[in-house]
C-alpha positions as a Python dict, from the first residue, in 0.01 Angstrom:
ca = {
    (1, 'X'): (0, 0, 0),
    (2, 'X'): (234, -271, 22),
    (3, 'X'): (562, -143, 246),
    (4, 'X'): (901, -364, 274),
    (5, 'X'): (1175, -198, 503),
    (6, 'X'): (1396, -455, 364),
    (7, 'X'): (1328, -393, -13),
    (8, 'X'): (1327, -51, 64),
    (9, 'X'): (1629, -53, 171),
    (10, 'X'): (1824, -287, -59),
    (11, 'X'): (1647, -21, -342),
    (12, 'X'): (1775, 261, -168),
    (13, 'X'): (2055, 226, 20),
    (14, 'X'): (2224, 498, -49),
    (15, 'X'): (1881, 730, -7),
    (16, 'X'): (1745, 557, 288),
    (17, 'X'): (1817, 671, 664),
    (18, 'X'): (1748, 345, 917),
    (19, 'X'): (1641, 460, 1245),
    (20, 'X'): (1786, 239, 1575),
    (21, 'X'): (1589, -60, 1700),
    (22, 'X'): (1365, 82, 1951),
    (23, 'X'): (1004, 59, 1896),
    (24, 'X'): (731, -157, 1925),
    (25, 'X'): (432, -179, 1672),
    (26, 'X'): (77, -152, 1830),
    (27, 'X'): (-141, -15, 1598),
    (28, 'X'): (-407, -264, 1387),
    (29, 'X'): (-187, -105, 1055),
    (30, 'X'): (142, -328, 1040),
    (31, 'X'): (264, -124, 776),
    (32, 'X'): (268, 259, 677),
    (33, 'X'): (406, 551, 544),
    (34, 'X'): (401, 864, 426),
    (35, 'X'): (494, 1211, 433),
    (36, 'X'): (637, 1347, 786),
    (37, 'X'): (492, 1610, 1027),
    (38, 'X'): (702, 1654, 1335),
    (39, 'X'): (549, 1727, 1679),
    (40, 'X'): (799, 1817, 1950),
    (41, 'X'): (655, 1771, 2356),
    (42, 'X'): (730, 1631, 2649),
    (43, 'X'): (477, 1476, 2894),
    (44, 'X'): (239, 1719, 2714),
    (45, 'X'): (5, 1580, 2423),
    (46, 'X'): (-179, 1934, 2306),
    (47, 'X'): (-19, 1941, 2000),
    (48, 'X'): (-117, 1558, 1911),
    (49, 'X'): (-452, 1652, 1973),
    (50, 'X'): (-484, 1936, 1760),
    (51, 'X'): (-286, 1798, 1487),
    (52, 'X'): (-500, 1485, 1485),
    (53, 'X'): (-782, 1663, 1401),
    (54, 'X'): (-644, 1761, 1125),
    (55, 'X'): (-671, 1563, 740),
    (56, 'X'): (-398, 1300, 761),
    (57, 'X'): (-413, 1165, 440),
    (58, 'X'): (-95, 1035, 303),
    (59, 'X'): (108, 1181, 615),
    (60, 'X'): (254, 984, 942),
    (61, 'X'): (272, 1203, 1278),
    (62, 'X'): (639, 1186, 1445),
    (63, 'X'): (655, 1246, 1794),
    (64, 'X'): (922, 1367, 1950),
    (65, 'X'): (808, 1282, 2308),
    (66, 'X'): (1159, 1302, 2483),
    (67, 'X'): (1224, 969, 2507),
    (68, 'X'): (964, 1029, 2790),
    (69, 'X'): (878, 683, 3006),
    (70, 'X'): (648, 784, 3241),
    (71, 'X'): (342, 929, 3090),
    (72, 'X'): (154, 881, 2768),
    (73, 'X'): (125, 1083, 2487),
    (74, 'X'): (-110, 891, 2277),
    (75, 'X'): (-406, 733, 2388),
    (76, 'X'): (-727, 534, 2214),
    (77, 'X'): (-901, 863, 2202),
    (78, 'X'): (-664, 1029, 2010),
    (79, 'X'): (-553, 754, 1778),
    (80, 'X'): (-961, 699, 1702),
    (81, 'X'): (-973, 1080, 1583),
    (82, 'X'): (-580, 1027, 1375),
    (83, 'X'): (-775, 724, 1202),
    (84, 'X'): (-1078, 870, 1129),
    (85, 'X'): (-909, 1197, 980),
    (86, 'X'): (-730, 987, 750),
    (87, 'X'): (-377, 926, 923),
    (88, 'X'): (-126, 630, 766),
    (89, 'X'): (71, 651, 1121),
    (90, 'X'): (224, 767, 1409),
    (91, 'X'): (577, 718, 1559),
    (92, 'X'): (604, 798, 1902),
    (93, 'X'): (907, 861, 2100),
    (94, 'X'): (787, 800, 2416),
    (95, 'X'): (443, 590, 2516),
    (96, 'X'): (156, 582, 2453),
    (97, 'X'): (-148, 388, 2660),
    (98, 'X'): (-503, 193, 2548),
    (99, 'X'): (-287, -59, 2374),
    (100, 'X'): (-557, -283, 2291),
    (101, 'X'): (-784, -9, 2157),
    (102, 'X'): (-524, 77, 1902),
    (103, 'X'): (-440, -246, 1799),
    (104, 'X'): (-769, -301, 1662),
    (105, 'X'): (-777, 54, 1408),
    (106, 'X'): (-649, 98, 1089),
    (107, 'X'): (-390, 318, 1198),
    (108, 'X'): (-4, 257, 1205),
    (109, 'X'): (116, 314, 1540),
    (110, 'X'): (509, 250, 1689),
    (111, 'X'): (626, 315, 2009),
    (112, 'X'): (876, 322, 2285),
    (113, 'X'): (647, 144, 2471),
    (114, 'X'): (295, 158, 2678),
    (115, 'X'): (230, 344, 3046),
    (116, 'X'): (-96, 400, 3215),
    (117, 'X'): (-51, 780, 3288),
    (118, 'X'): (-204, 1042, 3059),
    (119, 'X'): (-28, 1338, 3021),
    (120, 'X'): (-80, 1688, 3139),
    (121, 'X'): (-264, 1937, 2902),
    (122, 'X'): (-28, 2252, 2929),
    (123, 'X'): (-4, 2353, 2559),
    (124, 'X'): (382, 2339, 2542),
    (125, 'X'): (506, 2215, 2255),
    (126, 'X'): (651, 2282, 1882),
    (127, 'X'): (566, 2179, 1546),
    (128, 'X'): (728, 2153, 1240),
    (129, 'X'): (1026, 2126, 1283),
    (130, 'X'): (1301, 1886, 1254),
    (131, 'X'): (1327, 1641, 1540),
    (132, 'X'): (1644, 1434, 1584),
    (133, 'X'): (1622, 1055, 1776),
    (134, 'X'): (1722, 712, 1640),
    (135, 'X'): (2034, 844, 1508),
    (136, 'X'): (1787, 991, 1247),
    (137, 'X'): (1661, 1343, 1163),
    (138, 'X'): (1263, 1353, 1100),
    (139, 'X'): (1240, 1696, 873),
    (140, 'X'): (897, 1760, 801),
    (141, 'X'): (798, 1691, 401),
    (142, 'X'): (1026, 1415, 407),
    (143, 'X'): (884, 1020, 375),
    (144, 'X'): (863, 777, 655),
    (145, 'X'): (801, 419, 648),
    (146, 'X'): (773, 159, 889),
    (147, 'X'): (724, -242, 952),
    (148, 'X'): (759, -502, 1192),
    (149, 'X'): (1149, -469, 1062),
    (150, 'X'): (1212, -121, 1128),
    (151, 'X'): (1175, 251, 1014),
    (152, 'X'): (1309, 455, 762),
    (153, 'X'): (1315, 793, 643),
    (154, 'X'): (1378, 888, 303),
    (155, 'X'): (1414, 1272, 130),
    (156, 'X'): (1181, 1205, -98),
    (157, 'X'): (876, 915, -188),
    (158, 'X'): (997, 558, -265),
    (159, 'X'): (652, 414, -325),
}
């Protein structure tokens, strides 16, 4: 699948939401989209793992992480069992670490950024639900997409 923020948006402006400049791509997928499933944690990745596991096909994991810059809530292990189950992407508000694992699987991956720390396995966390950062609402069925220009969200598909 061939994704174009740009064309994407000058198709849909009036459709489209554009979140704010703020992450980084690092996974081996430079494009990708899909339909959204929201995670919301902090400093806690249960949920990622357990919804990893899970068929991804056609569906991009957002994280709402907190904004969170000192652990991280993504790691090679994880993003190895996202790509082999199938997942187009993850967004990830907050970090995530093994940065030049993921950049080598077919797996969509943007970040905040990258930190070192793992995070603590407490099994607090919601999903779901709509999660709010970017100046963008992520409500769960809706469509993500996401290039080296940006990310979008969209109520319904565009591709």
């Amino acid at each position: 699948m061939s994704i174009s923020t740009p064309d994407l948006c000058d198709e849909y402006a009036d459709l489209v939401q554009v979140v704010e400049p703020m992450f980084v791509n690092y996974g081996g997928r430079q494009q990708f989209g899909g339909q959204i499933v929201t995670i919301k944690c902090f400093e806690d990745n249960s949920l990622v793992r357990e919804l990893v596991a899970e068929q991804g096909q056609g569906r991009v994991l957002v994280v709402d992480a907190g904004g969170s810059m000192r652990r991280a809530c993504l790691g090679d292990q994880l993003a190895e069992k996202a790509c082999a189950n199938g997942w187009e992407g993850i967004v990830m508000y907050g970090c995530i670490r093994d940065v030049d694992e993921i950049s080598g699987l077919q797996l969509g991956v943007q970040a905040l950024g990258t930190h070192p720390m793992k995070t603590e396995k407490k099994g607090i966390g919601e999903r779901d639900l709509p999660v709010a950062f970017g100046g963008v609402t992520f409500t769960p069925g809706e469509y993500l997409y996401a290039d080296n220009n940006g990310v979008i969200v969209s109520p319904r598909s565009l591709i």
